[in-house]
PAZAKE-708140 format. One record per residue (C-alpha): x, y, z. Coordinates in steps of 0.25 Angstrom, whole numbers, plus 5000, padded with zeros to 4 digits. Layout:
# PAZAKE-708140
XYZ;...
END
This chain:
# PAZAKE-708140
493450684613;493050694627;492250824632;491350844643;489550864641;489050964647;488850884660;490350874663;490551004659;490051064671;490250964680;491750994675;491551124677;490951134691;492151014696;493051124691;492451234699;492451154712;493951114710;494251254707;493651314720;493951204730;494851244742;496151154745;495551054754;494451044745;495251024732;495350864730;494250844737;493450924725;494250864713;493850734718;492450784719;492450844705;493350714699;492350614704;491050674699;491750694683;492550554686;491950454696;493050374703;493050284715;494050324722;495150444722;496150494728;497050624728;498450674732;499350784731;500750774727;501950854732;503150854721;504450824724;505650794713;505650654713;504150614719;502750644719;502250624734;500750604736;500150684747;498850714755;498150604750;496750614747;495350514744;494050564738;493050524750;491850514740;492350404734;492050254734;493450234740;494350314748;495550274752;496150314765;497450434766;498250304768;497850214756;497750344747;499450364751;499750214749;499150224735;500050364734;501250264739;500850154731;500850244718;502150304718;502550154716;502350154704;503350224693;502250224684;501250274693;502350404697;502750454684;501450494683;501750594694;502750644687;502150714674;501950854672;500550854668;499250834674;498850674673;497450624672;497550464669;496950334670;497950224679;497450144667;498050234656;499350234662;499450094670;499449944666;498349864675;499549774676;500349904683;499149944693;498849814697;500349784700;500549924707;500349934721;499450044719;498749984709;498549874717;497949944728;496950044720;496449904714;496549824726;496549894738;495450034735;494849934724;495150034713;495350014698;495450124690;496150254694;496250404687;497150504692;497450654690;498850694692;498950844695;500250904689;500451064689;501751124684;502550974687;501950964700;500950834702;499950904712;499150774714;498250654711;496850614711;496750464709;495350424704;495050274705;493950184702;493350044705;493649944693;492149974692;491950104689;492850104676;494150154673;494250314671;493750344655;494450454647;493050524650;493650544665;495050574661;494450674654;493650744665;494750724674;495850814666;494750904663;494650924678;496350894680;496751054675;496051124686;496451014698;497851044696;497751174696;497051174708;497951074715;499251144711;498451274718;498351194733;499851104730;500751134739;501851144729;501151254720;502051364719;501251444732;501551314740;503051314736;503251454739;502551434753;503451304754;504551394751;504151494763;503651414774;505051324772;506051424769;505451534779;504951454790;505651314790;504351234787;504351084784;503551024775;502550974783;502451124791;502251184779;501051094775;500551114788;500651264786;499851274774;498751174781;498651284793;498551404783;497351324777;496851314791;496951184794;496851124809;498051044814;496850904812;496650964797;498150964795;498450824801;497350764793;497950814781;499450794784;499050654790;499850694803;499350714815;498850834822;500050844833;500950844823;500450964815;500251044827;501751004828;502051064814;501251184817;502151224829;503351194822;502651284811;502151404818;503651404826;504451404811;503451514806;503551594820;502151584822;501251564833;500051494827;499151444814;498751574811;500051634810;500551524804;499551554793;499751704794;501251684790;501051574779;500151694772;500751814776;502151724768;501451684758;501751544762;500351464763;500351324757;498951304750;499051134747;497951024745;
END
């Protein structure tokens, strides 16, 4: 039976506490932290994953910078792109229960090396094993964390798989805390589109200013550029009869409308 020492208990313990306290911009960022120091990988990367009836779409893409590889925004949406190819690789998305796994436990070596993206963890970011951590809350898939290793560094042992579902609990109840499609994000979605006529986009934007973000913050995150948020922002404060980011801000709280997301 696998338990932790003494050792990992705390080690567990204090991972647990950061995860707990860390802010929104911080969150990933930390689990990455905490993941790699109970389970060394080589490389990892993260989305979140907004929920529609008939697909999963893979959003804000990130990569843990302390690792030995790390990919660029680019590659890391290609691998998203390349994924949603396979039907195997997409029902997985589609259960209602948190997933901890090995690529090995569920793929053939025949399927990932005949996968395009199989092909392109091996060949093109050199990688050969992977672990992963499928978020789920109430139906909803929250997001991913790939873990992925050189053929040198070994496959993921049970040991790891272990650590990481000890750890998954707390992670997804933190993520569905900052995901835009909690129930506090849907009822915000709900007042900023019914009341003001926000888009989409505008209403991503909204939240962004309430965290108070610069138009560059914003742009970086959306992967636009800044002239085209400051272009949303007027068509924002002019559907919210507003003048500026202040009030934009005041009205978002004084509504109850303000959209906490990762």
């Amino acid at each position: 039976m696998l338990q932790l020492n003494e050792q990992e208990c705390w080690q567990m313990s204090m991972g647990l506490t950061r995860i707990m306290a860390a802010s929104i911009d911080e969150f990933r960022q930390t689990v990455f932290q905490v993941m790699n120091e109970m389970v060394p990988f080589d490389c990892g990367v993260s989305y979140v994953v907004r929920n529609y009836p008939d697909k999963k779409d893979c959003l804000d893409p990130l990569a843990y910078p302390k690792a030995k590889v790390v990919p660029t925004t680019n590659e890391i949406f290609r691998a998203a792109e390349l994924a949603h190819k396979s039907s195997g690789y997409t029902a997985l998305e589609w259960q209602k229960q948190s997933l901890v796994f090995r690529d090995s436990d569920m793929f053939s070596d025949e399927f990932m090396f005949r996968t395009e993206i199989g092909r392109m963890l091996k060949n093109e970011w050199g990688m050969r094993y992977a672990c992963k951590v499928f978020s789920i809350f109430n139906g909803l898939l929250l997001g991913k964390f790939w873990l992925l290793r050189y053929e040198e560094s070994g496959n993921f042992e049970e040991k790891d798989l272990f650590r990481l579902r000890l750890l998954e609990p707390l992670i997804t109840r933190r993520m569905y805390e900052y995901h835009p499609q909690n129930k506090k994000g849907e009822m915000a979605k709900k007042i900023l589109t019914e009341r003001y006529g926000l888009t989409e986009r505008e209403r991503q934007i909204t939240g962004l200013i309430c965290r108070g973000m610069s138009n560059k913050q914003i742009a970086d995150k959306l992967f636009c550029a800044e002239s085209t948020v400051k272009k949303h922002i007027t068509a924002i404060t002019k559907k919210m009869e507003v003048s500026n980011r202040t009030e934009i801000i005041h009205r978002c709280v004084i509504e109850n409308a303000v959209q906490s997301f990762i």
